[in-house]
N, C-alpha and C positions, 0 to 999 in steps of 0.2 A: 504493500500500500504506500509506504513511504516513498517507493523509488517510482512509483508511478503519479504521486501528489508534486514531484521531484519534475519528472516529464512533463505531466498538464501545465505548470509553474513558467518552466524556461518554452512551449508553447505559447505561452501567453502573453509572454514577452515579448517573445519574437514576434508575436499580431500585432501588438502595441505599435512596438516600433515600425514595423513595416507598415503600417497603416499610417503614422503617424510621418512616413518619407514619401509614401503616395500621395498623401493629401497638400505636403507643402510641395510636393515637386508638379503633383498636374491641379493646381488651383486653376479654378475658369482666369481670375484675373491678371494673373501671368500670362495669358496667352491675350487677353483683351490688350492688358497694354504694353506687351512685346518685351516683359523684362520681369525682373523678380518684384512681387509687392508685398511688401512685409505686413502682418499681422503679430504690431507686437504690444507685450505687457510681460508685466512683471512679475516674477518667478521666484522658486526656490531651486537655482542653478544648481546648485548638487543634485537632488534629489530629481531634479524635471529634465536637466542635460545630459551633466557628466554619467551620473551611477548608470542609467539605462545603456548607455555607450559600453562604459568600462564592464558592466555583466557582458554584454558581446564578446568583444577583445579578451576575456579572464580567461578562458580556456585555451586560446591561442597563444596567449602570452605565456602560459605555464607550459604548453608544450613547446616553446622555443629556450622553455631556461630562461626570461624573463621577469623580473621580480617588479611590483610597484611598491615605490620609497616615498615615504611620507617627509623627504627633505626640504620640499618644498612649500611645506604646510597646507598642504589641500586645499580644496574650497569650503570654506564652511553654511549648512546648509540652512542657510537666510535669503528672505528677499533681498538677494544683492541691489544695491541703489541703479543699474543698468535694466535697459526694459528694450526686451529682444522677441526676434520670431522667434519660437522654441523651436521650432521643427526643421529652422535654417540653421539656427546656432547646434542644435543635436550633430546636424551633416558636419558643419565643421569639426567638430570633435570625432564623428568615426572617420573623416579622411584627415587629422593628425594622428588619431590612435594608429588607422591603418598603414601609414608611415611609419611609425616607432614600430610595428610590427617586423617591418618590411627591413629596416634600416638599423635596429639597435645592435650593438656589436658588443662582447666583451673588454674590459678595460681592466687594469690594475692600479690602486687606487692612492694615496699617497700611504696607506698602510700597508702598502705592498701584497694587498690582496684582489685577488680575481673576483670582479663584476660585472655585472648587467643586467642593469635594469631601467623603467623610462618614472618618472615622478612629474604631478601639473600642481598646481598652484594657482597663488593670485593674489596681485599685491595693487596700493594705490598708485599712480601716476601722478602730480599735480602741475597744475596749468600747461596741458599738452598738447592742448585742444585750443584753435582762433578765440579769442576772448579771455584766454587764461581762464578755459576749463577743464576740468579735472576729467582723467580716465580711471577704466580699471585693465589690468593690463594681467591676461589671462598666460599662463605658461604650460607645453608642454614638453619635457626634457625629457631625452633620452643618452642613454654612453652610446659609444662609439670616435672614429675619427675625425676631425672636422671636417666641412665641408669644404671644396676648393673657394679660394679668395674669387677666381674669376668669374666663379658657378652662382656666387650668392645673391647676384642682383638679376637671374634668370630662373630661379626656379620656382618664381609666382608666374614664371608668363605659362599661357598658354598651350600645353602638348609640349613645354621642356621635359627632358628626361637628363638627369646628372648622369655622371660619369661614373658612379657608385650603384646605377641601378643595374648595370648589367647584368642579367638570369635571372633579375625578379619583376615577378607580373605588376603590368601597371599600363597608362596609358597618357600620363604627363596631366592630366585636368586637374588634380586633387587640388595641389594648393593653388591650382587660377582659380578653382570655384572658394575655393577659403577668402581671397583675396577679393573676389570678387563680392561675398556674401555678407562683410567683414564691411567692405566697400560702404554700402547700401545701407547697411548699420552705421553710418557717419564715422566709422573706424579705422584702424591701422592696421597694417600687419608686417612682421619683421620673425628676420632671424637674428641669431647671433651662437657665435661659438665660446663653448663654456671652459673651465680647465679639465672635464670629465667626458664633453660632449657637444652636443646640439640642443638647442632652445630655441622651438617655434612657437609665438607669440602671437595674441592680438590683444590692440586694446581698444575699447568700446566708451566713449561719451558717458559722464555719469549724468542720467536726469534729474536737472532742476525740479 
């Protein structure tokens, strides 16, 4: 019974979400006015974005040897002061999760021990925004090697593929539609290389 309330459980899930990327991806009103139209309000971001994402991802990531580290202090589950489409903002967290999938490598760490793993976060920004207004500026990290210096300012375009994806499935769109979705949300987006890794970022307008 247990292993079967187990199955119905992660079924449910997976309807949730899947319904829940149908409806933001074939809205009538994206097709009326020929671009993304957000439907947004305010949420409990852990609990409405991230968790549903990262139960996806938990499986996958334990079977590649992947750990998630709470070094980044998580998000904690409040109506964060940011007020988003949930169903745009969910996509962007499965196409960074499915990168940290795709891309985390083992590292050795300044304790001289072997890791790997990807950790998100989220910290304030102040005055980063026209007007000297504040963001929040959301992180997900993962180990591995940096990214090339020449790679870093092409791999939001477009159908880019780095130099690092070689053997692994993909089709170059993830982070144009991050960037893109990010965009729309009056926000940012950026990488940056850590002492452990890669940190893919965006940050979002805090509403007045």
């Amino acid at each position: 019974n247990r292993s079967l309330e187990e199955e119905y459980n992660n079924l449910e899930k997976h309807y949730r979400n899947t319904s829940l990327f149908l409806e933001t991806l074939f809205r009538k009103s994206h097709f009326e006015a020929g671009t993304f139209v957000l439907k947004k309000r305010t949420c409990k971001f852990k609990q409405e974005v991230i968790d549903p994402q990262l139960d996806r991802f938990l499986p996958r990531f334990k079977q590649k040897g992947i750990h998630i580290d709470n070094s980044l202090g998580g998000v904690p589950d409040i109506e964060i002061e940011v007020v988003v489409d949930v169903g745009l903002i969910s996509q962007v967290y499965s196409n960074l999760f499915s990168n940290a999938l795709k891309y985390t490598r083992e590292i050795t760490n300044s304790n001289n021990e072997k890791v790997k793993y990807i950790a998100f976060g989220w910290e304030k920004v102040s005055g980063i925004f026209e007007g000297g207004k504040d963001g929040i500026k959301f992180n997900v990290f993962s180990t591995g090697p940096h990214i090339d210096p020449d790679e870093t300012e092409k791999i939001f375009e477009d159908g880019y593929r780095g130099r690092n994806s070689v053997g692994e499935p993909g089709t170059g769109h993830g982070l144009s539609f991050v960037k893109k979705v990010v965009q729309i949300h009056g926000g940012i987006t950026g990488y940056e290389p850590t002492p452990h890794g890669n940190n893919f970022y965006f940050i979002l307008p805090v509403e007045e």
